[in-house]
N, C-alpha and C positions, 0 to 999 in steps of 0.2 A: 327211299326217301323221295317226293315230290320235288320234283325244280322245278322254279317260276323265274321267268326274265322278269325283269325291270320294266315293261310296257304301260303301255298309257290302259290300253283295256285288260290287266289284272286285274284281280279282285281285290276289294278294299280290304283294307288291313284295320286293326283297332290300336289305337294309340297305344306304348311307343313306338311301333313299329310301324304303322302308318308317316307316324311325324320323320325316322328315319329312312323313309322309301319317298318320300316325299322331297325331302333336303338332295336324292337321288333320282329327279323324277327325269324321265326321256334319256336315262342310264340303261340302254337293252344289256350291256354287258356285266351287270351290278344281277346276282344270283342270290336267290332264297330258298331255303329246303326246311321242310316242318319235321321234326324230330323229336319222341317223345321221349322221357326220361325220368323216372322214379315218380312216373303218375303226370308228369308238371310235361303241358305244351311249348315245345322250345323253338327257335328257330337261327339255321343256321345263315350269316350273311354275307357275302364277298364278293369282290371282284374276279369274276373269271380269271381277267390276264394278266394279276398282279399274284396270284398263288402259286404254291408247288403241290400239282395234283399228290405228286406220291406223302407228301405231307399232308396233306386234305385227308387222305386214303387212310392214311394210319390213326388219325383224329377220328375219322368217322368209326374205324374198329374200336378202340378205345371206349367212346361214349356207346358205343351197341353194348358191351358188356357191362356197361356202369347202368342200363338200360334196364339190365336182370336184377341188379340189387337194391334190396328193399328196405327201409329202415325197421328197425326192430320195437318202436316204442309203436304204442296202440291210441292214446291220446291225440286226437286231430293237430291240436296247437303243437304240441311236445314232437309229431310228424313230421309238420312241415319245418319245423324250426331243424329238427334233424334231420330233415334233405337239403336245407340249404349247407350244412355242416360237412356234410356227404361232400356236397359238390364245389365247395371252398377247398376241400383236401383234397378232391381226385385235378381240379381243373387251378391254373394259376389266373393273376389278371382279371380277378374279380370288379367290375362295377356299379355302383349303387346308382340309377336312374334315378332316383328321387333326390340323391347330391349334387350329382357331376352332370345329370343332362346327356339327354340323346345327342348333341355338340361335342361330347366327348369321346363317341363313337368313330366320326368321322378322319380323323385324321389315322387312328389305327386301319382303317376301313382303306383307306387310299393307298396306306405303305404295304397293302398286301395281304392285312392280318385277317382272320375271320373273326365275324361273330359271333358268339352264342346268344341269344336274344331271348329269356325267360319276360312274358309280358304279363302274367299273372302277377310274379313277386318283386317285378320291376327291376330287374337285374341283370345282368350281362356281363361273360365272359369273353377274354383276349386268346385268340389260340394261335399261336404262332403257327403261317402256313407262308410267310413272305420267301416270293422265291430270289432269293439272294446269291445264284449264280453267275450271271455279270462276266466280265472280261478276266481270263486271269493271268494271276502275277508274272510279270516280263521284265524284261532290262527298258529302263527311260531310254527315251527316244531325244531327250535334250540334253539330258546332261550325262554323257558316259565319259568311263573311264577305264585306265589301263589295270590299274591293281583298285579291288577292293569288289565289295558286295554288288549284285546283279541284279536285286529286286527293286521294283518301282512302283509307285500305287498306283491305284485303280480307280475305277469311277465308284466304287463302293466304299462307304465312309466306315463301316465295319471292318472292311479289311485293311483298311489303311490306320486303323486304330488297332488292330489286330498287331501290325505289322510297326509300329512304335511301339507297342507295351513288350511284342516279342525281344526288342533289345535294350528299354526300361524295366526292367523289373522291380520296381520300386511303389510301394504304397502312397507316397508321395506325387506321381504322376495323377495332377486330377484332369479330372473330363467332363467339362457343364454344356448343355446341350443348349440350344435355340435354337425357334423356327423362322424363316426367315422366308416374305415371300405371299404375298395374300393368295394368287392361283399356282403356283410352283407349291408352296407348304414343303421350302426345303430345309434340310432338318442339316443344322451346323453345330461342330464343335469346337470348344476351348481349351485347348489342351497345354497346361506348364506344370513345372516341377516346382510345390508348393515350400520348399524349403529352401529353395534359391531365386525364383522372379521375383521380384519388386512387387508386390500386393496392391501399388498404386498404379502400375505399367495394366496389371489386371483387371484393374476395379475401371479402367477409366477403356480399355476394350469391352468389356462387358455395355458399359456406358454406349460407345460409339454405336456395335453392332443394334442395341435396345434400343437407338432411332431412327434406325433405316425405315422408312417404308418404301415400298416398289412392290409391284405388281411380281415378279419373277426372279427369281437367282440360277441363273445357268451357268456358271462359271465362277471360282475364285473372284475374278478379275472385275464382276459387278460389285464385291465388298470392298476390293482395294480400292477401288475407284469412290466406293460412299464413304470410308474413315479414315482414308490417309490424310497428313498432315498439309501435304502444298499440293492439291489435282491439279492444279493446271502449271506446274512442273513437268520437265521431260524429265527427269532425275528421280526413280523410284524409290520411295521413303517405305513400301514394304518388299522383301524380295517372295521368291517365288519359288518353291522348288516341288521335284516328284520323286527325289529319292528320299527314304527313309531315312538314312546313316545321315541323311544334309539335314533333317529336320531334326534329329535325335540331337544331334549334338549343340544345334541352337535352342534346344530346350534346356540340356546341359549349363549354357551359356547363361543362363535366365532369361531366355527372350520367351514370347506362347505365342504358340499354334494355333493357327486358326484351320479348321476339316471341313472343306464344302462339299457336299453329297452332290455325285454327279459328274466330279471333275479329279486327275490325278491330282491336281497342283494344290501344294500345301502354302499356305502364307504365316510368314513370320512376323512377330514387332516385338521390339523397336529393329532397325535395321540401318545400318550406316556405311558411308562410302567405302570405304576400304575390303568390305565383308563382299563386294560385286565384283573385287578381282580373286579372289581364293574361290580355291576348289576342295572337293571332299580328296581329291588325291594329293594335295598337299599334306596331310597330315599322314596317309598312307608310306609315302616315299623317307628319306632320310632328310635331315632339317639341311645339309649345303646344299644339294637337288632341287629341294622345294622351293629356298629361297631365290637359286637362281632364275627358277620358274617364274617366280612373283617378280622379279622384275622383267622378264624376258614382258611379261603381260602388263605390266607398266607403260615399259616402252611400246608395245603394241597399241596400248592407248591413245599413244600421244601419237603414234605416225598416222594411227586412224582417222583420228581427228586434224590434226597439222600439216599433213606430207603435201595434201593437193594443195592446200592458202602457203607454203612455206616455198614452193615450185612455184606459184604465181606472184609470190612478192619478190623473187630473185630473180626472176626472169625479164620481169616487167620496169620494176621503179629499184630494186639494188644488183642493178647489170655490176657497178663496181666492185662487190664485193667476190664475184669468180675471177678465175684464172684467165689469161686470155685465151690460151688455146682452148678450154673449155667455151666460152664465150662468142669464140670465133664457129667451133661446134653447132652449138644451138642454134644459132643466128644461121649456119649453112641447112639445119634440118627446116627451120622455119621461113626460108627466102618468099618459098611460091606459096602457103597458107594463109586462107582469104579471112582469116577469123582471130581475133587477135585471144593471149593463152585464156583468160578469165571466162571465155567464149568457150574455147575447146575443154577445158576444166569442166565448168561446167555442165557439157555435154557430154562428157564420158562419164561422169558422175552419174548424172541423170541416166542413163541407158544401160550402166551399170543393173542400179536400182531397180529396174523396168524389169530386165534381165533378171536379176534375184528374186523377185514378186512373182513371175511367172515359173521359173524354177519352182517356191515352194507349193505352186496349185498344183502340177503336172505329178501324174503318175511317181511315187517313191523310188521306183526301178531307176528312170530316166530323168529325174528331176534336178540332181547335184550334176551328171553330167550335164546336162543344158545349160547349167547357168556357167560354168568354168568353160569348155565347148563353146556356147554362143558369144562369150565377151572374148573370148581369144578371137574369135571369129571376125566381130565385131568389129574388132578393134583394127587385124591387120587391115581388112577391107578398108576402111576408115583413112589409113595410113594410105594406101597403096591409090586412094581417090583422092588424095590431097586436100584433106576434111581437117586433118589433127596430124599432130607430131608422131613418132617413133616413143622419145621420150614422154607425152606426157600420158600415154596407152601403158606404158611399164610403172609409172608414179600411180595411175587410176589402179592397175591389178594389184601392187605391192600395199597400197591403202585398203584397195577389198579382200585380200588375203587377211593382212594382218587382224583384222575384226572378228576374225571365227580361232582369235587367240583366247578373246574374251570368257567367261565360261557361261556369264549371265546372257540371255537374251535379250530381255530391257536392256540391258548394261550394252549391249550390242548397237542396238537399236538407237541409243542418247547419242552413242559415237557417231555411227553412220550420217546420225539429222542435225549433229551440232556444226560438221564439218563445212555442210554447205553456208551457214552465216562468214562461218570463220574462211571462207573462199571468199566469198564477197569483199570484207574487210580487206583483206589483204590483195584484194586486187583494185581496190580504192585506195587504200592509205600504206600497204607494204606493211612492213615489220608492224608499225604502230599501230594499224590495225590488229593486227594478230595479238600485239601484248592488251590493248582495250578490250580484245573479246575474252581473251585469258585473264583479267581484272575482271570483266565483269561475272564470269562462273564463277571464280573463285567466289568474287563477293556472293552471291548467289547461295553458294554451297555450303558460306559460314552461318547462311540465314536461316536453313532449311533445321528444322526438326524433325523427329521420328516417336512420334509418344513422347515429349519432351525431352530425348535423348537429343546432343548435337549432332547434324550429322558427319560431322570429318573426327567425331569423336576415335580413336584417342589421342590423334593429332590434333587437333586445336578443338575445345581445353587438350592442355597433354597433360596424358598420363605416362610416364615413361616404363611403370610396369608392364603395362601392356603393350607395348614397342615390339615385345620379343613377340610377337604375333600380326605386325601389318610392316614395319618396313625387311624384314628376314620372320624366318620362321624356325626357331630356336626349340634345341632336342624337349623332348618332353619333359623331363625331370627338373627344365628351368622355366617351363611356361606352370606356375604353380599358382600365380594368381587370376582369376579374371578381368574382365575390365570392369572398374568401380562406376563408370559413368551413367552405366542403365538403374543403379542402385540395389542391386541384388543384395540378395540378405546372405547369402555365402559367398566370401571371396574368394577361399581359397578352393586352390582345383583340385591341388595333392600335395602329400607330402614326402614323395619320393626323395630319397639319397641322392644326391649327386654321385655318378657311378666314377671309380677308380681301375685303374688296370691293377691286375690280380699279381700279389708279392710272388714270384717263382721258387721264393726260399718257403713260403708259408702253405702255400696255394697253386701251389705246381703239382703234377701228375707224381701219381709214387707217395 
């Protein structure tokens, strides 16, 4: 078979195939081969570096043998009409040029696929040759864990849709495609469980993604950023994840999937506060374990955010509320420091951060120790030059520890950047500061929507059924309903027994 590059001096072609070499013109990597086939001139079309040669190879044997056979009627019309019959049965992804347009070509043409290109009967076929090899299946690099499944997605939305249906097995799990993306032409999916999400949570995602325009989609994080509820929010109203078992079970929940080609990271709606401190190994572990978890990460929250404005308002403006000896303490660590605490706070903080930022550019080997290494580092230096306290270099580590309790990233990230207003406040106004900046998230947080779910949903509206799943995490056999707030259309989760210990006289050995 003849190959011809995509160049400016080829030979002209005769429409449609002209007009499709055209829509590809100063493409040298864009490939054409002439191929005949039951009499009719074909041609084959693709991208060099978007196919899998040994898929190509097996295509091309295929049509050389379809190549030998001949239709059996003798009638010219009665021929051609049974070779096109012929070639409808041997080949899939039949398309009619005179319906659908050489425009229809193009986007198979880009993700990989070949064409088959009949210009006499205006007709063309889809051959799957996309080479769909890509990165493969590994453990997340964000969110691991101690018990439970290892796999994580990939930049290929096949496989990550492979890898949901593998533990959906359910006819009910639908998946509606859109392209998103005028030069990208990236191809996204919608993925819920048709018998339990809310049909209006659906209908109004479908909505959101169907007005984006933008030139490009590289990442999840350009869709979250075009149809969440509050952007200019630190407070993430969709979350994010790349394990499988994490998206699986919030389809379960009734919330949908959104799959961006390109990127691990799967996004969820609707999504609410509470859901950004639970882990997929909460549900793994045993219900007192877990629960004590969720709160252990509660409190990690609050020191996260609190510990450095709560150190600066008791140091500063409520000296009476310590001890004296305590008091007498302090005041001896701080005699000869030239910086008063909101000063040193603040600078630890900052260089903290500086430190973190630079940790996650550097090499993976050496990257975590840098950032724990340079702020120990840091810090004594700091101390030992008469820059900063003793105390408030153990308050800065104990606050940057406690953050990598969180299991979210964003969720990480809202803690780290709220803490710094809330240092301020409290080193202007002490306590009252800190409880105004605590009024005003809260207020904040009651205002915030998620696809018109609330977000502190099922604390405020409370739902007390669902309790047994954000303040404790209660055994299975009692978490049996959902939460009614997103309006799913099945509530209930299960209808398992409450388990009994086993009578010895009934149910005993022997």
């Amino acid at each position: 078979m003849p190959e011809t590059r995509n160049r400016k001096d080829a030979a002209p072609h005769d429409a449609p195939g002209k007009e499709l070499l055209d829509l590809f013109s100063s493409t040298e990597d864009l490939v054409t081969r002439s191929i005949r086939i039951l009499g009719l001139e074909g041609r084959l079309i693709y991208l060099h570096e978007m196919i899998n040669q040994t898929a190509l190879t097996n295509i091309e044997q295929s049509l050389t043998d379809l190549a030998w056979m001949q239709p059996n009627e003798s009638d010219e019309s009665r021929q051609e009409h049974n070779k096109m019959d012929l070639l409808k049965a041997k080949l899939a992804g039949g398309t009619s040029l005179d319906e659908d347009g050489v425009d229809s070509l193009v986007d198979p043409i880009l993700s990989g696929k070949t064409v088959l290109l009949f210009e006499e009967l205006r007709q063309a076929f889809l051959l799957p040759t996309s080479d769909a090899e890509g990165r493969s299946i590994d453990e997340p690099v964000t969110d691991q864990v101690v018990r439970g499944p290892r796999d994580g997605f990939v930049e290929l939305i096949s496989k990550n849709l492979m890898l949901i249906r593998r533990r959906i097995k359910s006819p009910d799990l639908k998946v509606e495609y859109i392209t998103l993306g005028k030069q990208t032409r990236t191809e996204i999916a919608i993925v819920y469980l048709k018998n339990i999400a809310n049909e209006g949570i659906v209908e109004e995602v479908r909505k959101r993604l169907s007005r984006i325009e933008i030139d490009g989609i590289l990442e999840s994080n350009y869709i979250e950023q075009l149809i969440q509820d509050a952007p200019l929010s630190p407070f993430p109203t969709m979350a994010a994840a790349e394990r499988p078992d994490r998206i699986c079970a919030s389809l379960l929940e009734g919330k949908v999937a959104i799959v961006t080609d390109g990127t691990p990271f799967v996004l969820t709606a609707p999504s609410v506060f509470v859901e950004f401190l639970h882990s997929n190994e909460d549900y793994y572990d045993g219900a007192m374990p877990a629960s004590i978890i969720r709160w252990i990460r509660a409190l990690g929250l609050l020191i996260a955010t609190f510990l450095p404005a709560f150190y600066v308002a008791i140091t500063t403006i409520h000296q009476d509320l310590l001890q004296t000896p305590l008091l007498i303490r302090i005041a001896g660590y701080r005699e000869d420091l030239p910086y008063p605490v909101l000063v040193e706070a603040f600078f630890m903080q900052l260089t903290f951060e500086l430190v973190r930022e630079a940790g996650l550019r550097m090499p993976k080997a050496i990257g975590n120790a840098v950032t724990i290494v340079g702020t120990l580092v840091i810090g004594q230096a700091a101390v030992q030059a008469g820059l900063v306290g003793a105390l408030m270099v153990i308050v800065v580590a104990v606050t940057a520890l406690t953050t990598f309790i969180l299991p979210n990233y964003g969720f990480i990230q809202v803690a780290r950047y709220t803490s710094f207003p809330m240092l301020i406040l409290a080193g202007l106004f002490g306590f009252m500061g800190i409880i105004l900046g605590l009024m005003f998230i809260l207020a904040h947080l009651c205002s915030l929507r998620s696809f018109g779910v609330p977000y502190l949903s099922p604390i405020s509206p409370a739902h007390k059924d669902a309790w047994k799943d954000v303040f404790y995490r209660a055994p299975w056999w009692r978490m049996d309903m959902r939460n009614p707030e997103s309006g799913i259309r099945n509530r209930r989760r299960s209808r398992t027994p409450i388990p009994h210990p086993p009578d010895p006289e009934t149910e005993g050995p022997g």
